[in-house]
C-alpha positions as a Markdown table, in Angstrom:
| # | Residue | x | y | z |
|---|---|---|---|---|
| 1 | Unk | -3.9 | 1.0 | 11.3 |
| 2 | Unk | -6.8 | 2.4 | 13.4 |
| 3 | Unk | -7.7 | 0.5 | 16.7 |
| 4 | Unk | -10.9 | -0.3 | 15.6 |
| 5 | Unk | -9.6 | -2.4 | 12.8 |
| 6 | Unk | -8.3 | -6.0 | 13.2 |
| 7 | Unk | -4.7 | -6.1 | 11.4 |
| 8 | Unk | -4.9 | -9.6 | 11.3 |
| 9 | Unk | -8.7 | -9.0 | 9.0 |
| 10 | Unk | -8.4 | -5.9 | 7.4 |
| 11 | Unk | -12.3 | -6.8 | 6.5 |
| 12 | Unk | -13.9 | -6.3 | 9.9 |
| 13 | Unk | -12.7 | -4.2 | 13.1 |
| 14 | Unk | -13.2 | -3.9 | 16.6 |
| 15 | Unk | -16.8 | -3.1 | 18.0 |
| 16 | Unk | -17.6 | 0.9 | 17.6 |
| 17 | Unk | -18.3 | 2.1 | 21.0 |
| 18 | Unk | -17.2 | 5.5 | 21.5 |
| 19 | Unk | -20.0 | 7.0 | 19.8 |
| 20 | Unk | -23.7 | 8.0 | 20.4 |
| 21 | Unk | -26.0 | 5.4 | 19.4 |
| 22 | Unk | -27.3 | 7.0 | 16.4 |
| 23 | Unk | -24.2 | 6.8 | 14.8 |
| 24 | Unk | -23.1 | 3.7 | 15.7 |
| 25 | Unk | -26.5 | 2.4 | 14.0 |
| 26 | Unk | -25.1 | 4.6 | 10.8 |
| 27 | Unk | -21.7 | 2.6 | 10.5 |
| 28 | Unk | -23.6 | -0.8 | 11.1 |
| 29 | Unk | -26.3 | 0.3 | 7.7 |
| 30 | Unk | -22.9 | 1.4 | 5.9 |
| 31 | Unk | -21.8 | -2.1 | 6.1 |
| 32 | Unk | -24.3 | -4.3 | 6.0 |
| 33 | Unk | -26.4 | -2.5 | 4.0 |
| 34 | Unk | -24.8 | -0.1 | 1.7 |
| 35 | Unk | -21.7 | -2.6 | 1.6 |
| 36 | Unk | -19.1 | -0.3 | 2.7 |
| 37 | Unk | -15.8 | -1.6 | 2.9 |
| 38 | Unk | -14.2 | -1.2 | 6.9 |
| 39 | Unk | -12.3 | 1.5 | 6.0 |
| 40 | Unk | -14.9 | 3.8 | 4.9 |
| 41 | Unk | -17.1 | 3.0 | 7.6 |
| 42 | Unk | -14.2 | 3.7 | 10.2 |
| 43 | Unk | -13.6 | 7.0 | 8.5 |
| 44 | Unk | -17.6 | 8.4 | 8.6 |
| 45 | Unk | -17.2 | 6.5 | 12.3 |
| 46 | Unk | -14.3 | 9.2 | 13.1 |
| 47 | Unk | -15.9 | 12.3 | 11.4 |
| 48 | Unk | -19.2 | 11.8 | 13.2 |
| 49 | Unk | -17.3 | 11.5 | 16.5 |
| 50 | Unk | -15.7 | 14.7 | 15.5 |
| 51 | Unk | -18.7 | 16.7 | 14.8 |
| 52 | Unk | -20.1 | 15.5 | 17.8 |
| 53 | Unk | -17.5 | 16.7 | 19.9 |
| 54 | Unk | -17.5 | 20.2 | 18.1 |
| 55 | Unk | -21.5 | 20.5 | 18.5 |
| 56 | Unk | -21.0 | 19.5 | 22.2 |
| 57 | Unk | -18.3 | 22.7 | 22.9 |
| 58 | Unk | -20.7 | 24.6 | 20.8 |
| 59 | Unk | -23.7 | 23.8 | 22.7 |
| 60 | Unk | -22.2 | 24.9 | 25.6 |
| 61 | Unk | -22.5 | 20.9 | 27.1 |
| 62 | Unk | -18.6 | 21.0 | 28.4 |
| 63 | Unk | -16.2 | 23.9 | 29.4 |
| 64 | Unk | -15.1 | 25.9 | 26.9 |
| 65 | Unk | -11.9 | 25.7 | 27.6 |
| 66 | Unk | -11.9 | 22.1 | 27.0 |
| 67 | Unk | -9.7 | 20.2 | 24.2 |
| 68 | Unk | -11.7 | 19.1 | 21.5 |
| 69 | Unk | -9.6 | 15.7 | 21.6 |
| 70 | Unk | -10.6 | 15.3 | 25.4 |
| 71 | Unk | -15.2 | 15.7 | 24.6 |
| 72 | Unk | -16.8 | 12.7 | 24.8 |
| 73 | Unk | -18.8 | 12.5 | 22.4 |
| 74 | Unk | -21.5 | 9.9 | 23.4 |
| 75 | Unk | -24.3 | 10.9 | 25.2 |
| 76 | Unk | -26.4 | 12.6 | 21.5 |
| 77 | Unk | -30.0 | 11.4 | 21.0 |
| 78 | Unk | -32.2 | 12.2 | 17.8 |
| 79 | Unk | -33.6 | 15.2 | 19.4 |
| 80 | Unk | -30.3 | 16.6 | 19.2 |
| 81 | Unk | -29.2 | 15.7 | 15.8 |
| 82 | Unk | -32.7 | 17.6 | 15.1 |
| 83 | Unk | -31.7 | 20.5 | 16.8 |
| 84 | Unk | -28.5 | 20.8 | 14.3 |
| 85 | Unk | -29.1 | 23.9 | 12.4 |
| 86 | Unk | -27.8 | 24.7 | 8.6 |
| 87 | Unk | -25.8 | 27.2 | 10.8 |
| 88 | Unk | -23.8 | 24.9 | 12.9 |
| 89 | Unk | -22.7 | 22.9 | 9.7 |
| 90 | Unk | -21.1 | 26.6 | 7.9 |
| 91 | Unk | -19.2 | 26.9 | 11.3 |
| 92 | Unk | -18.2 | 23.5 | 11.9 |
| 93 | Unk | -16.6 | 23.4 | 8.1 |
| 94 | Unk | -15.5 | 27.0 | 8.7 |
| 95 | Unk | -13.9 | 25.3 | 12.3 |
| 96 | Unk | -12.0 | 22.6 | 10.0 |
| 97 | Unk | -10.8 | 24.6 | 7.9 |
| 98 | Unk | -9.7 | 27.6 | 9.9 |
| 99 | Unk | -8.5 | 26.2 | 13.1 |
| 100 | Unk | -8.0 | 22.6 | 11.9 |
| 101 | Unk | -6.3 | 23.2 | 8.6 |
| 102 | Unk | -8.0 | 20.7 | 6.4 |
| 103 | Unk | -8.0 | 20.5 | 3.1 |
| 104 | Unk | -10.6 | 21.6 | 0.9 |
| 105 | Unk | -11.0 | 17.8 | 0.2 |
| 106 | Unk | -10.4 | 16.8 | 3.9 |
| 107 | Unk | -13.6 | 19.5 | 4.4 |
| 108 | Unk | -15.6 | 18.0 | 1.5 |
| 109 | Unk | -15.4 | 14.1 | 2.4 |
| 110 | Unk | -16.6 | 15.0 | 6.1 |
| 111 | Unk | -19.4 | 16.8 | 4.6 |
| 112 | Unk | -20.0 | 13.8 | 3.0 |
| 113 | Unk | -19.8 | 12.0 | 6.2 |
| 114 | Unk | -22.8 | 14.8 | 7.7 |
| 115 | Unk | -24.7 | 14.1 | 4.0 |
| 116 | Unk | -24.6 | 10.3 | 5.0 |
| 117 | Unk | -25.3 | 10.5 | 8.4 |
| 118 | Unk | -28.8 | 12.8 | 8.2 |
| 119 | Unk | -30.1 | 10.9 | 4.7 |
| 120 | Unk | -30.0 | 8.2 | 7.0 |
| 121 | Unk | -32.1 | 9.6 | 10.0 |
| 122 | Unk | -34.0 | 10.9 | 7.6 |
| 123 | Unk | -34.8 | 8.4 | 4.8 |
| 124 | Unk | -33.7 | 5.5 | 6.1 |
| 125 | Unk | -35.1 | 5.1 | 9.6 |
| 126 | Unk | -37.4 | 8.1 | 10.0 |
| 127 | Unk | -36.1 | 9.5 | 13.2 |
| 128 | Unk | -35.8 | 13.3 | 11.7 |
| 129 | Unk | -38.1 | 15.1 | 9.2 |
| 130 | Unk | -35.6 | 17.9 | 8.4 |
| 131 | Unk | -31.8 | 17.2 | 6.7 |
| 132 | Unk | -29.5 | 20.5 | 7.3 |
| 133 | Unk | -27.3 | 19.5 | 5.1 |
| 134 | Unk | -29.5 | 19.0 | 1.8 |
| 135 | Unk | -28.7 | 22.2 | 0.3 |
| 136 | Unk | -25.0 | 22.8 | 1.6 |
| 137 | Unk | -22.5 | 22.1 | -0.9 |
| 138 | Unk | -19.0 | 20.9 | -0.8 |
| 139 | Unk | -16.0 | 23.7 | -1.1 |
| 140 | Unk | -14.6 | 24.0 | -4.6 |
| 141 | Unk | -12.0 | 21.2 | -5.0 |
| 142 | Unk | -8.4 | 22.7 | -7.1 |
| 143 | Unk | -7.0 | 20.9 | -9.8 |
| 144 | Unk | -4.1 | 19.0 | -8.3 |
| 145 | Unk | -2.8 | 16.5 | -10.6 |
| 146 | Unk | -1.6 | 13.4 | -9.0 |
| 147 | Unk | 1.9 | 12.9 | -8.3 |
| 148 | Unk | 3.7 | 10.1 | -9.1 |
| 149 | Unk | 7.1 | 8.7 | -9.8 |
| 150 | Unk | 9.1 | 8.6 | -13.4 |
| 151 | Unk | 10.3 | 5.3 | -14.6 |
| 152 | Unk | 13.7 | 6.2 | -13.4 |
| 153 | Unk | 12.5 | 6.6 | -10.0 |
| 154 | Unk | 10.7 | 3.5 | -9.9 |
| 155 | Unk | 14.0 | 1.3 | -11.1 |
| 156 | Unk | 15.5 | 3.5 | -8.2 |
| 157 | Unk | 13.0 | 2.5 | -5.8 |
| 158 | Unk | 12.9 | -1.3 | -6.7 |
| 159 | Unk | 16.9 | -1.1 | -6.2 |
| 160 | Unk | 16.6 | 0.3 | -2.8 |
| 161 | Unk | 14.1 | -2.8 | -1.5 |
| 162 | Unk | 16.6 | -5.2 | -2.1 |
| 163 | Unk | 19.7 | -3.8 | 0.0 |
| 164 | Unk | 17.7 | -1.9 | 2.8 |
| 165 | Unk | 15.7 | -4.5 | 3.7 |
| 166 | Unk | 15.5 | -7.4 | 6.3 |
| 167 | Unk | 13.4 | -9.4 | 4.3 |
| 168 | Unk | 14.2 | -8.2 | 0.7 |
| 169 | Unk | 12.0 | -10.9 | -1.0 |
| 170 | Unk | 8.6 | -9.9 | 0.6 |
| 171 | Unk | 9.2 | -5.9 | 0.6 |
| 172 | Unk | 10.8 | -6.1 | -3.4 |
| 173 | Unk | 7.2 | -8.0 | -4.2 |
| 174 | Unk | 5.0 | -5.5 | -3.0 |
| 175 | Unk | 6.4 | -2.7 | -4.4 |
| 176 | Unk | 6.9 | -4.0 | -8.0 |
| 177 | Unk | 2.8 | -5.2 | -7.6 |
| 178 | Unk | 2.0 | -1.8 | -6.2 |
| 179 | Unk | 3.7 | -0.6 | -9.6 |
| 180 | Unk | 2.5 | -2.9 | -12.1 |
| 181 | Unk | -1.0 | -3.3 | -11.1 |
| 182 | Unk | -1.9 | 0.0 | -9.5 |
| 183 | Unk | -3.2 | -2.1 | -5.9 |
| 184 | Unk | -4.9 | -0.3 | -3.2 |
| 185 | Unk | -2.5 | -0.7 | 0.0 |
| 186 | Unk | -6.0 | -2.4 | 2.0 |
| 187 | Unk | -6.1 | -4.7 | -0.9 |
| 188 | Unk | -2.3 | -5.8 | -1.0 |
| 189 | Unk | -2.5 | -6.1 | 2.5 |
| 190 | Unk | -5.7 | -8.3 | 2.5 |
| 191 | Unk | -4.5 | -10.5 | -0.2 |
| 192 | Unk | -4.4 | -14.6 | 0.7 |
| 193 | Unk | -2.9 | -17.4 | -1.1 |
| 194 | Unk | -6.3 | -18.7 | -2.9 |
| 195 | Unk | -6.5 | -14.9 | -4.4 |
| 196 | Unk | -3.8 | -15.9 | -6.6 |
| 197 | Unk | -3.5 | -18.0 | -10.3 |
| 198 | Unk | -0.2 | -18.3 | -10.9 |
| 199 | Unk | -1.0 | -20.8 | -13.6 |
| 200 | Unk | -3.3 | -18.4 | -15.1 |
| 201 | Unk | -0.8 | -15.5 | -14.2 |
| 202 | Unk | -3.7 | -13.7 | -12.8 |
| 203 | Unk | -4.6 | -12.7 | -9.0 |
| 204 | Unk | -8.1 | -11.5 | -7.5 |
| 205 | Unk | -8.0 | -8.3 | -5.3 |
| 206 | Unk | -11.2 | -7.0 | -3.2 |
| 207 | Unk | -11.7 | -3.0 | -3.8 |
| 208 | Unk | -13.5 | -0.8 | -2.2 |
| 209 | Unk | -17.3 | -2.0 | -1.7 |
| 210 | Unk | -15.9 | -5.8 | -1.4 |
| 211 | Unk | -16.0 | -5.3 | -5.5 |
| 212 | Unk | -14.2 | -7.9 | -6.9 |
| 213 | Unk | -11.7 | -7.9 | -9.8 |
| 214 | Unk | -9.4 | -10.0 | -11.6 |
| 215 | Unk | -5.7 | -8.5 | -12.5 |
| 216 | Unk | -3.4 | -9.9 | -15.0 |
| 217 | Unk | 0.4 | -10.3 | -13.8 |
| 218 | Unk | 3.3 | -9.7 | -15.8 |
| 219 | Unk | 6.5 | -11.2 | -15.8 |
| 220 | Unk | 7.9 | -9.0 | -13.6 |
| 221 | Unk | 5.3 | -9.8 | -10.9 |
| 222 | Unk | 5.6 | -13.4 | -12.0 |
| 223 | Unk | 8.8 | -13.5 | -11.3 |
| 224 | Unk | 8.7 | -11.6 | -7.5 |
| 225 | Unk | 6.0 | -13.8 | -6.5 |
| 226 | Unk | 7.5 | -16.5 | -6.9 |
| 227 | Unk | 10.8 | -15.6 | -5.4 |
| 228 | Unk | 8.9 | -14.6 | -2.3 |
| 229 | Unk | 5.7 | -17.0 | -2.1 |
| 230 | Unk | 9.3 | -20.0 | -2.1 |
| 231 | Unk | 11.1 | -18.3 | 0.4 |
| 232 | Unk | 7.6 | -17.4 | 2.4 |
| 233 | Unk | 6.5 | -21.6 | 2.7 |
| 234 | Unk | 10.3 | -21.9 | 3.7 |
| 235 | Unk | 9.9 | -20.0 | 6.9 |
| 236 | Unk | 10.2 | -21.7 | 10.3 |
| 237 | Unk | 7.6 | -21.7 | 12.5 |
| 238 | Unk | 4.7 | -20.2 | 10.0 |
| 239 | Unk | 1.7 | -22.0 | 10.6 |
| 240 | Unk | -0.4 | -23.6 | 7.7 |
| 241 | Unk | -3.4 | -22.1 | 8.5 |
| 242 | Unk | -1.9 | -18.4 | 7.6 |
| 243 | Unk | -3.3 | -17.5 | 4.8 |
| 244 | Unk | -2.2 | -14.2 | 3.9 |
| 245 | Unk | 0.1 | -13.6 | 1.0 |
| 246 | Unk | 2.5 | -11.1 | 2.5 |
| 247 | Unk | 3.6 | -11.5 | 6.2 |
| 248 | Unk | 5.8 | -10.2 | 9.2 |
| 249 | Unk | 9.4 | -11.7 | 9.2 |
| 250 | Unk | 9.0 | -11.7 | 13.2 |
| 251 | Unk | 5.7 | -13.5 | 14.1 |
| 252 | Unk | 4.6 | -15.0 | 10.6 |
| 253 | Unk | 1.4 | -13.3 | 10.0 |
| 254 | Unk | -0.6 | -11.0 | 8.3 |
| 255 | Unk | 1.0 | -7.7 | 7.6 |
| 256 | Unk | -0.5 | -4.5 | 8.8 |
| 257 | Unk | -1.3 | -1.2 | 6.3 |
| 258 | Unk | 0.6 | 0.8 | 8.3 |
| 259 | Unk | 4.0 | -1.9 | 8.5 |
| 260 | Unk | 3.5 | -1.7 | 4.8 |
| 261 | Unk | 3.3 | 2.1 | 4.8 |
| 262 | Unk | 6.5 | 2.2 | 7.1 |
| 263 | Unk | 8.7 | 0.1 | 4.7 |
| 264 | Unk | 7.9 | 2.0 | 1.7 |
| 265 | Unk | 8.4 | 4.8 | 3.4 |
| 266 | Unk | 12.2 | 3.6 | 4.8 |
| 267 | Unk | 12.6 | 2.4 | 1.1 |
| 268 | Unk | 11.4 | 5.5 | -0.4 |
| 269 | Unk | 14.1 | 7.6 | 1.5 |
| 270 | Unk | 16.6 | 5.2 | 0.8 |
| 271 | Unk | 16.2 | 6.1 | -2.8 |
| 272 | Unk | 16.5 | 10.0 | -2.1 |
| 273 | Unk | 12.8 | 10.4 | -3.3 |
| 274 | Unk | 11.1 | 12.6 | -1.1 |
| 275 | Unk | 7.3 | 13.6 | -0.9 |
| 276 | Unk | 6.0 | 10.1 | -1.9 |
| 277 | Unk | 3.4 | 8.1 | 0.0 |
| 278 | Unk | 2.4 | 4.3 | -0.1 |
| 279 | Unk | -0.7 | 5.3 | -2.4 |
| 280 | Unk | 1.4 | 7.5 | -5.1 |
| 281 | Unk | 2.8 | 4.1 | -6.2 |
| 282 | Unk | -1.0 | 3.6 | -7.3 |
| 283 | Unk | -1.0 | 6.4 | -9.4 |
| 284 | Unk | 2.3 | 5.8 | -10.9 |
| 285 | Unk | 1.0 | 2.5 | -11.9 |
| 286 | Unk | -1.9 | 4.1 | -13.9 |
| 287 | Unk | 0.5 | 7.4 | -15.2 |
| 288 | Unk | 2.9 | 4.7 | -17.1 |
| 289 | Unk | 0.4 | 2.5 | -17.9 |
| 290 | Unk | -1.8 | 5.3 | -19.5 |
| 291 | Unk | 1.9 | 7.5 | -21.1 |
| 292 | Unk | 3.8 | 4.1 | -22.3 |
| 293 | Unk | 1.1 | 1.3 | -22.6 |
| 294 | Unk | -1.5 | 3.0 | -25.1 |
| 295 | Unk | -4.4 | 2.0 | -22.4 |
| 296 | Unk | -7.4 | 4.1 | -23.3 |
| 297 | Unk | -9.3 | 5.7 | -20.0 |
| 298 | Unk | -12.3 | 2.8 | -20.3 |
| 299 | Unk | -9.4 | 0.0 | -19.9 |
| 300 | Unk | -7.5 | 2.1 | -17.3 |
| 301 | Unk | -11.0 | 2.3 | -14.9 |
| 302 | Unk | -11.3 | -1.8 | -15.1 |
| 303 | Unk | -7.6 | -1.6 | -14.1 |
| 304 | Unk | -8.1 | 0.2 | -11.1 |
| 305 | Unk | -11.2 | -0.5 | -10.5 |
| 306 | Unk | -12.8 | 2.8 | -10.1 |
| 307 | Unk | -16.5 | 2.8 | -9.8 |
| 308 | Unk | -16.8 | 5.5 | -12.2 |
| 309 | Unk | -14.8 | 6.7 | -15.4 |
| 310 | Unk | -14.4 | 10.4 | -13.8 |
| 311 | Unk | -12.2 | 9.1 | -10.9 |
| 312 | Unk | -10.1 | 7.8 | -13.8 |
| 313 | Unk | -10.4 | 10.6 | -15.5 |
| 314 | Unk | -7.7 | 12.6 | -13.2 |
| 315 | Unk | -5.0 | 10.4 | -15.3 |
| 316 | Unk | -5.4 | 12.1 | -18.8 |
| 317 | Unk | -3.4 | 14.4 | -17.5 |
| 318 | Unk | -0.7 | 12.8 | -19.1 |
| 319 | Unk | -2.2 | 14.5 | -22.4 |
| 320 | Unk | -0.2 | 17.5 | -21.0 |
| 321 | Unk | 2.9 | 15.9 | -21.2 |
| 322 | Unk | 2.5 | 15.3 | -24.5 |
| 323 | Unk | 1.0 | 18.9 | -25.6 |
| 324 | Unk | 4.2 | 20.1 | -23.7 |
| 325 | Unk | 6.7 | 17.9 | -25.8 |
| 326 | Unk | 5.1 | 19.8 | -28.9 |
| 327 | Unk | 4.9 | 23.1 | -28.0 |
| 328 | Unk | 9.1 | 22.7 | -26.9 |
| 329 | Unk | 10.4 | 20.9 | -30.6 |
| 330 | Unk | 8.5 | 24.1 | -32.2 |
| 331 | Unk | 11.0 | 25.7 | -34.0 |
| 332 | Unk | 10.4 | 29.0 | -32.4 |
| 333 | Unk | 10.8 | 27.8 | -29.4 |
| 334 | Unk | 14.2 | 28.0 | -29.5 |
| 335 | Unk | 14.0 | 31.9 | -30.7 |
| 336 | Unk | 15.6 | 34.5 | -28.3 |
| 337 | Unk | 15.6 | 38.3 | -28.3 |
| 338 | Unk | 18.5 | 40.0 | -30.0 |
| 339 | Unk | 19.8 | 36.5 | -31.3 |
| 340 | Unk | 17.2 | 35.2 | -34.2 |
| 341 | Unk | 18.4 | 34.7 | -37.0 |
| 342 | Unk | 16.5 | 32.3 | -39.6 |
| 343 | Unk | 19.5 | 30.4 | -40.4 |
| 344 | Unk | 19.6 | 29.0 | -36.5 |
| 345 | Unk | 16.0 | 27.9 | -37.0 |
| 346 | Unk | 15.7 | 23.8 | -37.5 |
| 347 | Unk | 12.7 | 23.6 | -39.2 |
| 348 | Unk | 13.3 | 19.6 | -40.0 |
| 349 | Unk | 15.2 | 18.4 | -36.9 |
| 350 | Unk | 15.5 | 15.1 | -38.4 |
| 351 | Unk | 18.3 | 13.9 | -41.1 |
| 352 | Unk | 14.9 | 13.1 | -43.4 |
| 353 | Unk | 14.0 | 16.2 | -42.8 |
| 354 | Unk | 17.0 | 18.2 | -44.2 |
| 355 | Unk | 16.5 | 15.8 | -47.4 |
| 356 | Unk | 12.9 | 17.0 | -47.5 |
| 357 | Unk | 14.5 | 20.3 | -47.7 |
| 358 | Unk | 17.0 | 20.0 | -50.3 |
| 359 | Unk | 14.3 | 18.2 | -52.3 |
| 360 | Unk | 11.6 | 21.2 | -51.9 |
| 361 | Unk | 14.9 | 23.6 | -52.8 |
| 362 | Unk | 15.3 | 21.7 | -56.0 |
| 363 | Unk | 12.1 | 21.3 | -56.6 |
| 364 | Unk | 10.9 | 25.2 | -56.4 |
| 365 | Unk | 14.5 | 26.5 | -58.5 |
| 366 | Unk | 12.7 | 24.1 | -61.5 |
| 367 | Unk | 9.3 | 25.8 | -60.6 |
| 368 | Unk | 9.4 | 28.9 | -59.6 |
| 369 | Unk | 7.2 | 30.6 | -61.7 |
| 370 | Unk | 4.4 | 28.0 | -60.4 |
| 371 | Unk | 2.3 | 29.9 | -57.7 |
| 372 | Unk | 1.5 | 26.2 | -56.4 |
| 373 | Unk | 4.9 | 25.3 | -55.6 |
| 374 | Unk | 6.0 | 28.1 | -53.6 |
| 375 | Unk | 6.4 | 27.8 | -50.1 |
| 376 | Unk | 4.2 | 30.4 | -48.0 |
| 377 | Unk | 7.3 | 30.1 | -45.5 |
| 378 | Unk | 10.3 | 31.0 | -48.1 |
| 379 | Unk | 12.6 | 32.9 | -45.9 |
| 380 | Unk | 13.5 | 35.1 | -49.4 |
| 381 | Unk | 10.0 | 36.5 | -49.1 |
| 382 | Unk | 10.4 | 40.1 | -48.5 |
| 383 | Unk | 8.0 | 41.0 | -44.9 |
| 384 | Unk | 5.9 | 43.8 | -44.4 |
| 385 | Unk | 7.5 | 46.9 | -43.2 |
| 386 | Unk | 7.3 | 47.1 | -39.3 |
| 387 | Unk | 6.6 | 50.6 | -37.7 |
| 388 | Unk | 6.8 | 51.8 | -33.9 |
| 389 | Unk | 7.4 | 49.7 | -31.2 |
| 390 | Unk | 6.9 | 46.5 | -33.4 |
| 391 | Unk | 9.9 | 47.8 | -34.8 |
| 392 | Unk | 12.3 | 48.8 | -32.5 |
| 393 | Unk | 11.0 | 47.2 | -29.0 |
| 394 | Unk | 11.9 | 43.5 | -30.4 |
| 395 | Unk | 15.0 | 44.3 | -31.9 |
| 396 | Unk | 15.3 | 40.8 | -33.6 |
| 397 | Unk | 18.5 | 40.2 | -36.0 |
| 398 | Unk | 16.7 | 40.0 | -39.5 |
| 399 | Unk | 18.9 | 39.6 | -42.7 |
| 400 | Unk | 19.9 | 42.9 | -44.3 |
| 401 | Unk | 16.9 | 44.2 | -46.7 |
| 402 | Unk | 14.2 | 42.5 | -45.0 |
| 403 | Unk | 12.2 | 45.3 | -43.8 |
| 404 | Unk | 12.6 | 46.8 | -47.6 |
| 405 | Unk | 9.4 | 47.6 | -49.1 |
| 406 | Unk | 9.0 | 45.1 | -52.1 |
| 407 | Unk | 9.7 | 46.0 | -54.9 |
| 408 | Unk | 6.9 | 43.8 | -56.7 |
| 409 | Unk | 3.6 | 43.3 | -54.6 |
| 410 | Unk | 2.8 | 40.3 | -56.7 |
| 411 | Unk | 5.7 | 38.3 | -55.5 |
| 412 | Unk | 5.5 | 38.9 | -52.1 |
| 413 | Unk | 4.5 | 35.8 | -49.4 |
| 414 | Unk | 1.1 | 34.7 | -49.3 |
């Protein structure tokens, strides 16, 4: 959790001083204004200081041998942000990425952050005429599917909250409403008692934007609710006024995104799964719910609550899976060089399947001399004669006489 946020109020934070007064004025419009939740604000509020502190060093305004970390970076009026060339902003991403190692995602959402920033001086409150920024575009985001655990892993990870845990109730509830109904961690974490309808079996959760949405709770997060919400209003010494769902064992309050983060984390490794954050429980939520509970993409971006269907769109990914699964029970999948023979190929795989075959062989000994009833596949067809390399390079077993030239064309496969 960042200082500047209040872990008791995940909505609001600390008052953002550490900034020039431009950009404090930006993060106050981002909330009031363009509703932006805390978070978001907080993490433009942090790239802004950033590229402030880079444009001081560049500037020359502090010793170059000073640590970035160690800039102030107050002290910036509008005359400087005007004095930002489209210059500044290719070698401040070239900086982040280069020296920083960011992410090409990392890169892009500060450029975002610059977007933001200068639409605002200049559209909003008319303090600059020129935006640097308007015609730089983000870098080229790869493909990365998200990751996310199987099924098994998930049972795994349930098992290990209950027996590496000092308060197994509380920590077994989060997880199994982190994987049934695909929460954000700010919006577990920000959850009070009014938020939820047990008798409705339903709970309202606070996304990004302060949007508001409804989620339906199965009987598994039926059941782990109420296990913890009886042993929660046991608890000595918790105050009535507390009014957050999920609290700390030691002082009875709300618990903080980064305690949360923690216990998964020690849960997580308890379960020998490695490479797994707090937010990967989201997407395994959606991955099962879109492989296993025939949810089309429209239902799955309600579920979430994505402002738009393309965020949700990183999930058909799962379409793979099954595309993979085909291409594997091909029958010629199983072919290998120097060992083929058409007798090892399963063309049914099924016990139905071999009866559909002795059925068709029946079937074509009473009508073989009906051109509609032979099968294009019949491994009796005599094949074309292969010459060269598609001959010899391959090598494949092929039943004696079946690179023999035919003796009657007409009968050949079709």
């Amino acid at each position: 959790m960042s200082i500047y946020l209040d872990e008791k109020n995940p909505g609001k934070h600390k008052p953002f001083e550490d900034a020039s007064p431009d950009v404090v004025a930006y993060v106050r419009y981002l909330e009031v204004i363009a509703g932006k939740s805390a978070n978001t604000a907080f993490s433009y509020y942090c790239d802004l200081r950033g590229f402030s502190r880079f444009m001081k060093r560049r500037r020359g305004l502090v010793p170059a041998d000073c640590e970035l970390k160690d800039i102030d970076p107050k002290g910036l009026d509008a005359a400087f942000w005007a004095s930002v060339t489209k210059e500044d902003i290719y070698e401040y991403l070239y900086f982040l990425g280069s020296e920083c190692g960011n992410k090409k995602s990392s890169t892009a959402r500060r450029l975002a952050s610059l977007h933001g920033f200068y639409d605002y001086l200049v559209n909003q409150v008319n303090k600059l005429e020129a935006d640097p920024t308007a015609a730089i575009h983000p870098p080229k985001q790869d493909k990365v599917l998200p990751k996310y655990l199987t099924a098994e892993q998930s049972m795994d990870l349930l098992e290990s909250t209950q027996f590496q845990s000092d308060f197994p109730e509380r920590d077994y509830c989060m997880v199994v409403l982190f994987l049934n109904c695909g929460m954000r961690l700010a919006e577990l974490v920000g959850m009070d008692l009014e938020d939820i309808d047990l008798e409705n079996r339903q709970i309202r959760l606070f996304g990004k934007g302060h949007k508001e949405r409804m989620v339906y709770l199965n009987d598994a997060c039926m059941e782990a609710l109420q296990l913890y919400l009886n042993k929660r209003n046991t608890m000595e010494g918790l105050l009535p006024k507390e009014r957050a769902v999920f609290i700390t064992r030691r002082r009875k309050e709300r618990i903080g995104n980064r305690r949360v983060e923690q216990l998964v984390t020690g849960a997580m490794k308890a379960a020998g799964l490695k490479g797994f954050s707090t937010h990967k429980l989201r997407h395994t939520a959606a991955t099962l719910m879109y492989q296993t509970g025939n949810v089309d993409i429209l239902t799955l971006k309600q579920l979430l609550g994505h402002s738009s269907v393309s965020t949700t769109q990183i999930y058909t990914h799962l379409q793979e899976f099954q595309v993979r699964t085909a291409i594997e029970e091909n029958p010629l999948g199983k072919v290998s060089r120097r060992k083929t023979s058409r007798a090892n190929l399963d063309t049914t795989g099924t016990e139905a399947g071999k009866a559909l075959g002795e059925s068709n062989a029946s079937l074509n000994e009473s009508n073989v001399s009906s051109p509609e009833f032979q099968d294009e596949s019949d491994e009796n067809a005599p094949a074309p004669e292969l010459t060269g390399a598609a001959k010899e390079g391959f090598g494949l077993d092929l039943p004696e006489g079946a690179l023999s030239e035919p003796s009657d064309p007409t009968s050949g496969a079709r």
